[in-house]
C-alpha positions as CSV (number, residue, x, y, z in Angstrom):
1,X,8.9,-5.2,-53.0
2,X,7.4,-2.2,-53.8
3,X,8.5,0.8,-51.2
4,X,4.8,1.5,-50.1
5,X,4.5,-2.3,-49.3
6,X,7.7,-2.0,-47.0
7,X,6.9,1.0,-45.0
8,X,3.5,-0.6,-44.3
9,X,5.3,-4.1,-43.2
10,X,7.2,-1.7,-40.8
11,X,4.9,0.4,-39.6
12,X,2.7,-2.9,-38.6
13,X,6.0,-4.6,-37.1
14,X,7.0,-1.9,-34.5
15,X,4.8,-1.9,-32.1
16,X,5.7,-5.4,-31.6
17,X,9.5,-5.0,-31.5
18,X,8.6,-2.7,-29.0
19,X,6.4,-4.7,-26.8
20,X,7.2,-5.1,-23.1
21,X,8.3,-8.6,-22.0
22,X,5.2,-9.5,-19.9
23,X,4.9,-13.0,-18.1
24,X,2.4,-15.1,-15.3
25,X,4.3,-14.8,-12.1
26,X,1.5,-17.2,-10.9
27,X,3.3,-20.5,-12.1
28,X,6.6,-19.3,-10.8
29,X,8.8,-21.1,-8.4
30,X,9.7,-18.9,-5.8
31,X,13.6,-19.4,-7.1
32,X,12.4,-18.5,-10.8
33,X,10.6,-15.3,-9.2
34,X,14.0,-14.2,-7.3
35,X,15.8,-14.7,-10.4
36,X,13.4,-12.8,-12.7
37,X,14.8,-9.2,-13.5
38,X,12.4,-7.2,-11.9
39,X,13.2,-3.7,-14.0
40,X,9.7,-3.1,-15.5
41,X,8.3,0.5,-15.1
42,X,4.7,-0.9,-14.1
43,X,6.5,-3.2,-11.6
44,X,5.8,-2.8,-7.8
45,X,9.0,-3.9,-6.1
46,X,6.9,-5.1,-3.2
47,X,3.6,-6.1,-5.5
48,X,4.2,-10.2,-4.3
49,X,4.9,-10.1,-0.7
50,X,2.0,-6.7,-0.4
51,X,4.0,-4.3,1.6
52,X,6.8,-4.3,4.5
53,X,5.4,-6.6,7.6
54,X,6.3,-4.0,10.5
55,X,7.0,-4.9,14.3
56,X,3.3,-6.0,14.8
57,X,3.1,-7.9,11.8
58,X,1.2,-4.8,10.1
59,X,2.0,-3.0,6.5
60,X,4.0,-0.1,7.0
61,X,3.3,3.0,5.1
62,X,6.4,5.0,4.5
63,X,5.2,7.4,1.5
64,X,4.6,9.4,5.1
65,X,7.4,10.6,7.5
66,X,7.4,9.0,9.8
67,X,6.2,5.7,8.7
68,X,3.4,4.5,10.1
69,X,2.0,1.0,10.2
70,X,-1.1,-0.3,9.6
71,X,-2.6,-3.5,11.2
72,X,-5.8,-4.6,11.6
73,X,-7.4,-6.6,15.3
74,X,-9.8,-9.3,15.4
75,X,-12.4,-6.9,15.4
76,X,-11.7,-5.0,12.0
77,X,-10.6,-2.4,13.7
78,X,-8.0,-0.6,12.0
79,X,-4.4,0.4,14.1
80,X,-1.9,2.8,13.5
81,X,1.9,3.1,15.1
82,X,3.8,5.5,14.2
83,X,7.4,4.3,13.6
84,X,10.9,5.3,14.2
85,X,13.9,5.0,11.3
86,X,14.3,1.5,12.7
87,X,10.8,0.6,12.9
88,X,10.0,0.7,16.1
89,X,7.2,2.8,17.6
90,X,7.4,6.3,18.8
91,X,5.1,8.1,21.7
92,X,1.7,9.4,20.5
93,X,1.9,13.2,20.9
94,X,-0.6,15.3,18.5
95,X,-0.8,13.4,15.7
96,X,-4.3,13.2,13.6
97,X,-5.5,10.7,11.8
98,X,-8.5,10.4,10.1
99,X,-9.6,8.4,7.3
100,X,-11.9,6.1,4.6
101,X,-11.7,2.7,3.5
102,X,-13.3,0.1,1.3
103,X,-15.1,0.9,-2.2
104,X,-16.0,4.5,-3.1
105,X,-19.6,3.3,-3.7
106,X,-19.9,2.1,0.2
107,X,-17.3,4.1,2.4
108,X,-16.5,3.6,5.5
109,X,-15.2,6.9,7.4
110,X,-12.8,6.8,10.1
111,X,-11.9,8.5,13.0
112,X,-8.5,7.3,15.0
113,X,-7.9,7.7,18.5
114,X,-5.4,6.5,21.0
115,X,-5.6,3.2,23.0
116,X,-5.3,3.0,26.5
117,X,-2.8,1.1,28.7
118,X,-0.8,-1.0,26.4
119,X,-2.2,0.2,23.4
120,X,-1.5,3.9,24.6
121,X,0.9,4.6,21.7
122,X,-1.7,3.4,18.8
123,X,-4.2,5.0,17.2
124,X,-7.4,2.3,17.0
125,X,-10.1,3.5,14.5
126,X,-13.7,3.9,15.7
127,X,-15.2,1.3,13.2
128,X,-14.7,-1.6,12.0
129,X,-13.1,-2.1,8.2
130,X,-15.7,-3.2,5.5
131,X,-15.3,-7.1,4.9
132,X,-12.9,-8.4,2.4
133,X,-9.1,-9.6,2.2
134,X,-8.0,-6.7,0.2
135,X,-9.6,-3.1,1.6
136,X,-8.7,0.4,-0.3
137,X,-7.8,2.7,2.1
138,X,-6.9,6.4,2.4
139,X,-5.7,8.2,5.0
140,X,-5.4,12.0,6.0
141,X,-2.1,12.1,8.2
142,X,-1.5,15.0,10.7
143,X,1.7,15.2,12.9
144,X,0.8,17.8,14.8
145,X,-3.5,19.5,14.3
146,X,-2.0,22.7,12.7
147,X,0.3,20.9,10.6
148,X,-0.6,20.4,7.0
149,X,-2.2,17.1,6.1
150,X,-1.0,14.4,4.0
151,X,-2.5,11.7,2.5
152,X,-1.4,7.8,2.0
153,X,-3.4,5.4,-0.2
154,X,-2.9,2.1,-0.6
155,X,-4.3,-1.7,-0.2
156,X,-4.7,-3.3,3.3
157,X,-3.8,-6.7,2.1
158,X,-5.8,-8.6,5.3
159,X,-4.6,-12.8,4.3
């Protein structure tokens, strides 16, 4: 073979000796899935089972300190604990939580505020979540009101 001929066979070749092993974890037992090497880059360690389940059966969020979790009642009404290293739920002091969900073309904005009686230590948002099993959400976390904000994103995966 002519060199030019061979550096164009490689040069078409590579990006497929390179190619990232992808597969359909839909068709998966769940032993296969367990045994599946779960070391890709793009790969959410908690992509199939959509988040921690915390004490009330909510998603914890714990890209803040502390975690919080996030659950949802039969109203749509989001509800936020704040939780403890061992997951349980810590007294409402100051904290401030405000926040949006659903799609950026029809947002919902939200304002938290504290329950009463049993719910005294969770923060229950003043509306209602849009409809939909899986709602984008983004909230503005605030341990204290003078401390600085931070902000969580993720899914509420409601199924």
């Amino acid at each position: 073979m002519k060199p030019n001929l061979l550096i164009l066979l490689a040069l078409l070749g590579a990006p497929l000796a390179f190619a990232e092993d992808k597969h359909d974890h839909s068709k998966e037992t769940k032993e296969e899935h367990a045994a599946h090497d779960h070391d890709h880059d793009d790969h959410d360690e908690d992509e199939h089972d959509h988040g921690k389940k915390g004490p009330n059966g909510g998603m914890i969020v714990d890209s803040v300190t502390p975690a919080i979790e996030v659950s949802v009642d039969k109203g749509r009404k989001a509800r936020i604990v704040f939780l403890d290293k061992e997951s349980k739920a810590v007294d409402l002091e100051k904290q401030v939580v405000t926040g949006t969900s659903g799609e950026r073309s029809n947002p919902v904005k939200l304002t938290f505020t504290a329950g009463k009686d049993k719910d005294a230590n969770v923060l229950i948002s003043d509306k209602a979540l849009p409809e939909g099993a899986h709602v984008p959400m983004i909230l503005v976390i605030k341990a204290t009101p003078d401390a600085k904000a931070v902000t969580a994103r993720f899914e509420l995966h409601l199924h």
